[in-house]
N, C-alpha and C positions, 0 to 999 in steps of 0.2 A: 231855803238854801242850806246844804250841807256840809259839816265839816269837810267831808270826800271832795265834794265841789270846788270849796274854798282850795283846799292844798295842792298843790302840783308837783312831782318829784323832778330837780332841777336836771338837766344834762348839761352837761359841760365838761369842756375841753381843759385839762388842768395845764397841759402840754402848749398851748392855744389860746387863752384866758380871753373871751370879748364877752365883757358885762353889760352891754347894752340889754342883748337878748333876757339878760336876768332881773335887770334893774326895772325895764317895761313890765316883766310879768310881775314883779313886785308891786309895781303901781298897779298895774289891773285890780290883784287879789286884795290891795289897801280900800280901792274904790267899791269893790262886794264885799268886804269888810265893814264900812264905812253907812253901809246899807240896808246891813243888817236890822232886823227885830233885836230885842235884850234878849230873847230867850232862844235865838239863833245865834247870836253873839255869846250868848253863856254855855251850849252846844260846843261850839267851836274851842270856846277852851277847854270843855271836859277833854277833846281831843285830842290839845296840845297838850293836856296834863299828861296823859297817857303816852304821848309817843313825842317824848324830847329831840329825837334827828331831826323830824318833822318840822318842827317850831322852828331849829337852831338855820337848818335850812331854809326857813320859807322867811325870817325875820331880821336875823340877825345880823349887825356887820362885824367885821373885822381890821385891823391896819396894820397896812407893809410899805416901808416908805421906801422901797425897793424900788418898787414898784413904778418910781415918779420916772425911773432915765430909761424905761423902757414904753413910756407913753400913756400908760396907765396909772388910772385914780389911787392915791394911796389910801381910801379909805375903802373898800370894796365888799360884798356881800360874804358871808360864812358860810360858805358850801362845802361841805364834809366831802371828802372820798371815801371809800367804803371801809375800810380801814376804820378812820375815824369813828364813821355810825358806829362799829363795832366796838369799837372803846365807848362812846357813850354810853352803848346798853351794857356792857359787862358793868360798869363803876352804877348803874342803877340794880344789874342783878345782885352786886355787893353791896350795897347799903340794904335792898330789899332780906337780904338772906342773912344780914348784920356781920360779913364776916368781911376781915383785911384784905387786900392786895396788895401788889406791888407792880409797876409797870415801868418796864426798862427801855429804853429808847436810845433813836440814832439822836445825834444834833438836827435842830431844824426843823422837827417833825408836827408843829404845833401843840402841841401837848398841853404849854402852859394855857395859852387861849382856849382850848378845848373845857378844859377842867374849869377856865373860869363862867364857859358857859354854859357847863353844867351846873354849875354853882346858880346862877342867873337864874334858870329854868328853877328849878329846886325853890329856889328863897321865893318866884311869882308863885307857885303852882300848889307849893305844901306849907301850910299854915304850919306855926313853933316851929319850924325845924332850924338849926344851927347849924351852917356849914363854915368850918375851920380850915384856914390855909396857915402855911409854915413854909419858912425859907431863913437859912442861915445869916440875913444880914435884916434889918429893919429897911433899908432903901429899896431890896428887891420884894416887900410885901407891900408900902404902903410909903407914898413918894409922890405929893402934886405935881402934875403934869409930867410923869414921866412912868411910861407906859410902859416901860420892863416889868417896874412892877406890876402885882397881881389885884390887886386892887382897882387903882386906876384903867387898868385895862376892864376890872367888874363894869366900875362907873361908868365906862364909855360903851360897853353891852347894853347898859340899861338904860343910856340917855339916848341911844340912836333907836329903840323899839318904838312902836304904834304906840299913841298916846291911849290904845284902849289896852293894853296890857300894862302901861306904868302904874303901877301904886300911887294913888291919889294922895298928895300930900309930900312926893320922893322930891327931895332940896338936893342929894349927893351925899348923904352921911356923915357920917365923925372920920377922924384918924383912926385906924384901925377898924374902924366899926361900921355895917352897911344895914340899917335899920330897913324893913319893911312894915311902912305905917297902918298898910291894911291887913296884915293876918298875922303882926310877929314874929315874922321868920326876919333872921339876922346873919350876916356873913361877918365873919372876926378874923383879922390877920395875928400874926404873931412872929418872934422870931428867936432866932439864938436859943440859950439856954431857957428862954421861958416859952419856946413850944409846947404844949399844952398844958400849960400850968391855969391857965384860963378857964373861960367857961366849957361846960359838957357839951360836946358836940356831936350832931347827927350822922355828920360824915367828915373826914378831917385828909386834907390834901398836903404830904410833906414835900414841898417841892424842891427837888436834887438833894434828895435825902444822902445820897452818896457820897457828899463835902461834908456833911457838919463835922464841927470841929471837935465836940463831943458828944457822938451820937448815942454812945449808952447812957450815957445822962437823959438824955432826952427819950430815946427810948423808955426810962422808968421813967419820968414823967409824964410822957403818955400813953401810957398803958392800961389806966383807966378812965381815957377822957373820950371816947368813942368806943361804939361794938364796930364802926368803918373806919379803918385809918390804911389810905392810900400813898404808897411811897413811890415818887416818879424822880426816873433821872437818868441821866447818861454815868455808864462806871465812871469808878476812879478806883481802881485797881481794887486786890482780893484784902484787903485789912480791915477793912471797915465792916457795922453790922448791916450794911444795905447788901452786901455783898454774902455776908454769912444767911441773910434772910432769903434772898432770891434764890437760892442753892437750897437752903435747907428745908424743901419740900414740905412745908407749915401753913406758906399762902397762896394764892390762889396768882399766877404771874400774865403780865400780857407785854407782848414784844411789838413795841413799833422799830423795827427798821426798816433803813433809808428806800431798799426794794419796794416795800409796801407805800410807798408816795409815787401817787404817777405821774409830780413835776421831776422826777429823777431819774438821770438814767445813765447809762455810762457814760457818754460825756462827762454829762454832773459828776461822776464818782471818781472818772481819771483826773476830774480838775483838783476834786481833795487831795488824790495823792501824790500831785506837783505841789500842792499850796500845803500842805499840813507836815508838819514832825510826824513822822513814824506812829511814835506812841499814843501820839491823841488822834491819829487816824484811826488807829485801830481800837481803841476806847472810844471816844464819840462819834464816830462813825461804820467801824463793825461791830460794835458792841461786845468787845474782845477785854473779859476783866483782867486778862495776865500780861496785857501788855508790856505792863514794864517789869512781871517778875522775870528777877537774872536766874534761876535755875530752873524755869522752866526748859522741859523736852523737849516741848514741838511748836512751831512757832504761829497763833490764830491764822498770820496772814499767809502759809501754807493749807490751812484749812479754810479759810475764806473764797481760796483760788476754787477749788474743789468744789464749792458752792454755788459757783458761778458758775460752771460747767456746767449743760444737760447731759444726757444718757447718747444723745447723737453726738456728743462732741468726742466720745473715747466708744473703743471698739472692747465690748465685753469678751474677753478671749483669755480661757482659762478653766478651773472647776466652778462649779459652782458649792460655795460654801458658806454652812452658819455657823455662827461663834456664838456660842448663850453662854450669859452669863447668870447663873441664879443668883436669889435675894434671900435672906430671909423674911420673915412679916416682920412687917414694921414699915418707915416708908420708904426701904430701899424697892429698886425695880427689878425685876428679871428677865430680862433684854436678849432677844434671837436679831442678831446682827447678820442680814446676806451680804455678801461680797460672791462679784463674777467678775476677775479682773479686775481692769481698772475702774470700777463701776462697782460703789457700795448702791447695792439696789433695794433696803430696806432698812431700816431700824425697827422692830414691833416690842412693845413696850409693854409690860404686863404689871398690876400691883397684888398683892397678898395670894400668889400662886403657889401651892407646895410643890413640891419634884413632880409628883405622880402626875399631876394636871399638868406641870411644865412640859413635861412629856410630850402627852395627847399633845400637846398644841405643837409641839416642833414635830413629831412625826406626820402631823396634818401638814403643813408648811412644808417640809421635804417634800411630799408629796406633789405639792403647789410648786414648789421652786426645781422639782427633779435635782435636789443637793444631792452634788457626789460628796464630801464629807461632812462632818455633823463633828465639832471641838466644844468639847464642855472643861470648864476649869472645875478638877478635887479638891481643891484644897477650901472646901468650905460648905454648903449645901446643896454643889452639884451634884454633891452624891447621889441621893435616893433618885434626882433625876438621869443620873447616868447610870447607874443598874437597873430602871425601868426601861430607856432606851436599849441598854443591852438585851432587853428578851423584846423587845419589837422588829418591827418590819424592816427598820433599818438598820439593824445591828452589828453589820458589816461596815455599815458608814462613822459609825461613832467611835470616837478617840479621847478619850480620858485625859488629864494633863494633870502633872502636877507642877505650880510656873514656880513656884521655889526651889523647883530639882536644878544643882551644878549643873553648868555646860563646858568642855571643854575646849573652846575655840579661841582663847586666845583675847578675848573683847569683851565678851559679856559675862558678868558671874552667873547669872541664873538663866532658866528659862523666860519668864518675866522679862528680863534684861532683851532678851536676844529677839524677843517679840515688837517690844515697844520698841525697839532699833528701827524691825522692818518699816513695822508699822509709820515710824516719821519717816523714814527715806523712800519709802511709797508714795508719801505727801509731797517729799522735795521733789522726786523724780519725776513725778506727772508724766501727762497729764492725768488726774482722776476728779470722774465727775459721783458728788455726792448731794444728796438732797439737803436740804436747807433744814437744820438740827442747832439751834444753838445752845441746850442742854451739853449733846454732845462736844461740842466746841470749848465750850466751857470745863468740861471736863479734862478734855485731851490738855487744854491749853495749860492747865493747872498742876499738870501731872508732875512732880518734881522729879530729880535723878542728883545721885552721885559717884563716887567710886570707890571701889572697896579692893584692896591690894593690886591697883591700877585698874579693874574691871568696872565695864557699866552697872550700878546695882541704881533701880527702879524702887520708887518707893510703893511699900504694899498697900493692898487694902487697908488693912486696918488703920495704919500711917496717913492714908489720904481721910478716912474719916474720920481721926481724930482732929485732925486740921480742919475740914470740910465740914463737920459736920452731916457728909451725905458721902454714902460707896460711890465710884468715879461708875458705873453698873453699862454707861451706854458705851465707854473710851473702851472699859476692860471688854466688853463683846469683840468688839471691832478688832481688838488687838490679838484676840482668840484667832480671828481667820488668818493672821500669818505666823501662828504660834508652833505649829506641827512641820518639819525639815523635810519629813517624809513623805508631802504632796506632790501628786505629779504637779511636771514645773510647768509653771507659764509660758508661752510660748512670749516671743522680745516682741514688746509694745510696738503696735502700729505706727508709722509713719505718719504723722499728723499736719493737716496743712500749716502753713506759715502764720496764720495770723492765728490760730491756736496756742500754736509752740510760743509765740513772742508774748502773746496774752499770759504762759505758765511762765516764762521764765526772765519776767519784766522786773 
């Protein structure tokens, strides 16, 4: 009998939840488990070493005491969505590859439970290894009988397994510390300022890295205490270095939001936004870090709406136009933003491109897209790409910009100014449907403004990345395509059914 044999991939309804159907086939696969030879049984775990969803799925449980006023068991099976598997295998391709992440999430999203059964997996499967958890208070890593924490919720992974995958000899461990008696591998909590001041570890989990109270401190204290150290959490605004790390394009990022759960849906999401303040809707639940900055431009949950919309919900009616914004090397991007209307129809994203090749690729893309104009920003290294556009194919279509040039209208000092205006009253006036970016979001959202002898003055690049640490590359594309006065005009936004309109302007 074979590993393939034994395993079965679950279906289930997450919308719908009847564990009968899972808990039977858990019993069958226990009894051919049960069955087995040692050396079909020793098979079997090379298998489960190999492919952790697998295990977490065919094994493990989980608890939501939710669960009890809707008629269901609070203790229930750990069945991943896809989503999830996918965060399992990234946090393996990072430790495999020894390098950091960080992973940003909505509220709710299982995260914490996930990671601890990665952790689980990890301590049965790979002999020494050390996996490291962190959280800003002591209660929330390591707390009898109280399963917030990370810990207790370990111990309850590893006491509901197959008595043929527990470690002979496993009693439940120390405070802080989760021995395995058959190959040495150890799980270690920690907390507050003595986040990794402990032992070395293999892989290290900061959990809501985004509250610590002194996170540079801790940051140089663990900096040399893993080649893996994963930072998960819902924001808390742009001040912190969880916020400076997610942006400053160094690690490697994974997004769970609430869309990516398929127990959520709008209902689920209009209930948040009766039940929650403003600002921590939009922080722990759109994963919006500027929520509560007061100078921000443009406001996420203008651009959340936008996100929400498909391509059939707005009528693309207008030029079709790209706004690139070049980069230099380094790990800024150089971004061909489409807009058709009300319908941003693209972001393509490029890293260490010089002008010449940024070229080739937007006059390919023209091509693709039939753009009637082509807005590159001067004032930086669009240059060599806007004089090699100038002797191509579309040389008619391309328009040069300098967004520091005066404008005389009354409102905005510069060009800059007079774009990033459009750009947010495009967002208020809706509807527009734009793909799901939250780089860009983050960006936009970030963008500060002030005023400068009554006029709108936009803070520049440079100004954004001394703050930011990273050029705003995908906001400034986007804001390129309403940068130019001289486009022919839009014709006035379609007529939009009712439950559209009330959705934009809720």
């Amino acid at each position: 009998m074979t590993a393939q044999i034994l395993v079965k991939t679950p279906v289930f309804d997450f919308r719908a939840p009847d564990y009968v159907p899972v808990f039977r086939d858990r019993s069958e696969r226990l009894k051919r488990l049960r069955a087995m030879k040692p050396d079909e049984l020793a098979a079997v775990k090379v298998f489960y070493r190999d492919n952790p969803v697998a295990f977490i799925n065919d094994w493990m449980m989980t608890v939501d005491p939710r669960n009890v006023e809707i008629g269901l068991p609070s203790s229930v099976p750990f069945l991943l969505f896809p989503k999830q598997s996918e965060f399992v295998d990234w946090v393996y391709a990072l430790w495999r590859g020894r390098e950091d992440g960080l992973a940003e999430k909505s509220r709710d999203m299982g995260a914490s439970w996930l990671c601890c059964a990665i952790a689980v997996h990890m301590w049965l499967f790979y002999r020494d290894t050390i996996i490291g958890f962190g959280s800003r208070k002591e209660e929330y890593v390591d707390e009898i009988g109280n399963l917030k924490a990370l810990l207790p919720k370990i111990r309850m992974l590893i006491d509901n397994l197959p008595r043929e995958f527990k470690p002979v000899g496993w009693e439940g461990g120390k405070f802080m510390m989760l021995n395995n008696p058959e190959n040495g591998s150890s799980i270690i909590g920690e907390a507050g300022d003595n986040i990794g001041r402990g032992a070395r570890t293999s892989v290290y989990f900061k959990d809501e890295s985004a509250f610590y109270e002194r996170a540079d401190k801790i940051e140089a204290a663990i900096s040399q205490t893993s080649n893996c150290k994963i930072d998960i959490s819902t924001p808390n605004g742009s001040g912190n270095p969880f916020y400076r790390k997610r942006h400053g394009g160094k690690v490697k990022v994974f997004t769970f939001h609430w869309t990516d759960d398929p127990r959520k849906d709008k209902a689920w999401y209009d209930k948040q936004v009766n039940d929650l303040d403003p600002v921590i809707l939009a922080q722990e639940v759109d994963i919006d870090y500027n929520a509560s900055v007061s100078n921000a431009w443009i406001d996420g949950s203008d651009i959340e709406r936008a996100f929400g919309l498909g391509p059939a919900d707005v009528e693309a009616i207008g030029p079709s136009i790209l706004g690139v914004d070049a980069a230099h090397f380094g790990d800024d991007e150089s971004v061909i933003c489409h807009r058709k209307g009300r319908l941003v129809v693209a972001r393509k994203c490029y890293s260490k491109m010089d002008g010449h090749d940024l070229a080739g690729v937007v006059n390919d893309y023209a091509d693709e897209c039939d753009a009637q104009q082509i807005v590159i920003e001067l004032d930086g290294p669009g240059v060599s790409c806007y004089d090699t556009l100038k002797r191509g194919r579309h040389a008619s279509k391309v328009q040069g910009i300098h967004t520091g040039a005066r404008v005389k209208d009354g409102k905005n000092y510069n060009v800059r100014a007079r774009a990033w205006r459009a750009l947010r009253d495009w967002y208020i006036n809706g509807p527009v449907s734009s793909a799901r970016d939250g780089e860009f979001k983050s960006q936009a959202g970030a963008m500060r403004y002030s005023y400068k002898d009554g006029l709108l003055l936009m803070e520049n690049k440079k100004e954004y990345k001394a703050r930011m640490n990273k050029s705003p590359d995908r906001a400034d594309a986007e804001m390129l395509t309403h940068a130019v006065s001289e486009m022919p005009a839009l014709k006035p936004p379609p007529i939009v059914v009712p439950s559209i309109a009330a959705a934009w302007n809720r």
